[in-house]
N, C-alpha and C positions, 0 to 999 in steps of 0.2 A: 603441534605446538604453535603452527604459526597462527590458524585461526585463534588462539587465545589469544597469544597474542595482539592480533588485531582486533578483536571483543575488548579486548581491555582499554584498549586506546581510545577515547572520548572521540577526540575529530574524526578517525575511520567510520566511528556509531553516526555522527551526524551525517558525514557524507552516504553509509547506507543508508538513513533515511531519505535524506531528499532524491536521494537518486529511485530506492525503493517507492516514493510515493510519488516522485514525477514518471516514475513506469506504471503506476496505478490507473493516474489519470489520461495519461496516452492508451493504453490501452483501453479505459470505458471510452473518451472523446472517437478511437478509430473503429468501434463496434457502436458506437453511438449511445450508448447505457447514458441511463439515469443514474450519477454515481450521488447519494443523498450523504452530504458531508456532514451532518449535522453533528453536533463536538459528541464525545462517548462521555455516557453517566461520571458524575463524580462518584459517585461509589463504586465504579468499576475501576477507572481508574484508581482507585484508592488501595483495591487491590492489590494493584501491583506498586505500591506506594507510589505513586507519579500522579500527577494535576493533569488538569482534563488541557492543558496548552500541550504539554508532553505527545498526548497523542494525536496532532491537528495534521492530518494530512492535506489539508489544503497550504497550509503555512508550509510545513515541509516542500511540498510541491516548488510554491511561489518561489521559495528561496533559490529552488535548484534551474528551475528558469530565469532565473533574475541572472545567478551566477553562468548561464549558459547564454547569458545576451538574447532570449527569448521572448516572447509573453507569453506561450504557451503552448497547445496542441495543435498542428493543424493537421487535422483528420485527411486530408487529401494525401499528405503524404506517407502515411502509413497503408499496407496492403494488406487485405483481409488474406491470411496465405500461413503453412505452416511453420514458413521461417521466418515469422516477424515476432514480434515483441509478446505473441502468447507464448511461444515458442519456448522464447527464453527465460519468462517467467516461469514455465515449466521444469525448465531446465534449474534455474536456481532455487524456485523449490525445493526438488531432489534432494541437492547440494546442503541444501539448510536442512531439510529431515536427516542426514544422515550425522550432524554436530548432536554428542551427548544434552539430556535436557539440562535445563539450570544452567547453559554454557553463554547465554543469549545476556547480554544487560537490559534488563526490564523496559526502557524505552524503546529497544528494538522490536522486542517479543511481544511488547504492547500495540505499536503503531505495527507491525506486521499483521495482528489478528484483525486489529479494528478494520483495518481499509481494506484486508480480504472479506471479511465479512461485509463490508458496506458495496466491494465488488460483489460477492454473489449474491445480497438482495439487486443490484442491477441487472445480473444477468436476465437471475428468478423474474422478474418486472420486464423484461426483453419476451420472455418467452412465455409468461403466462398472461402477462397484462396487467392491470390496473388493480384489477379483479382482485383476481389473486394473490396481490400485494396489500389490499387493502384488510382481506382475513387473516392475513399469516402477522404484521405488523401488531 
C-alpha cells in the first residue's frame, strides 16, 4: 500500500526522477560511458501520452544537482567496486521489478526505459567501440 501510495504522489515521482537520472549520469561519468542524451522520438513519447520534455534526463539530472548545491559528476570520487552506485542501481532495479505492472505513473516508466536504454547503448559503445555502435544505431 505504501508504494501506491507514494506512485500516486506527483512530488515523490519528480524527486524519483531527478534522483533516478542524476544516478544515471554518475554512473556513465564514473565508468566513463558515452551517455548520448539525445531527447526520445515524439512518437514514442506519445506513447506513453507524455512530450518528449517529460522524458529529458539531462533536465532531470541538472535539477537534482542544482538542488544538491552541485554542478555535477565528479568521476574521481566514485570507485569502480561492487558497493558503489552499480550496485545499488541493481539493487533497486530488483525492488521496481518486483511492483505489479501498470503500478508505475507513465513519466516514471518513461524516463526509467529511455535513460536505461541510452545507459546500455553506452556500455554497448564502452565495449565494442565505435564500430559497433555505428551498425547497430
Amino acid at each position: 500500500r505504501l508504494a501506491k501510495q507514494l506512485l500516486s504522489d506527483e512530488a515523490f515521482v519528480e524527486l524519483v526522477l531527478r534522483e533516478m537520472s542524476s544516478a544515471l549520469l554518475s554512473l556513465a561519468a564514473t565508468w566513463e560511458l558515452e551517455l548520448d542524451l539525445c531527447p526520445v522520438a515524439p512518437a514514442a513519447a506519445g506513447v506513453l501520452s507524455l512530450e518528449v520534455k517529460d522524458l529529458d534526463v539531462a533536465m532531470y539530472a541538472a535539477d537534482a544537482f542544482e538542488e544538491e548545491g552541485t554542478e555535477g559528476v565528479d568521476v574521481q570520487q566514485e570507485e569502480h567496486s561492487e558497493s558503489g552506485a552499480f550496485r545499488e542501481m541493481l539493487f533497486a532495479c530488483l525492488e521496481l521489478a518486483a511492483i505489479p505492472c501498470g503500478a508505475f505513473p507513465a513519466k516514471l516508466a518513461g524516463l526509467y526505459l529511455w535513460g536505461n536504454v541510452k545507459l546500455i547503448h553506452g556500455l554497448h559503445h564502452l565495449r565494442f567501440g565505435t564500430a559497433a555502435v555505428a551498425e547497430t544505431s
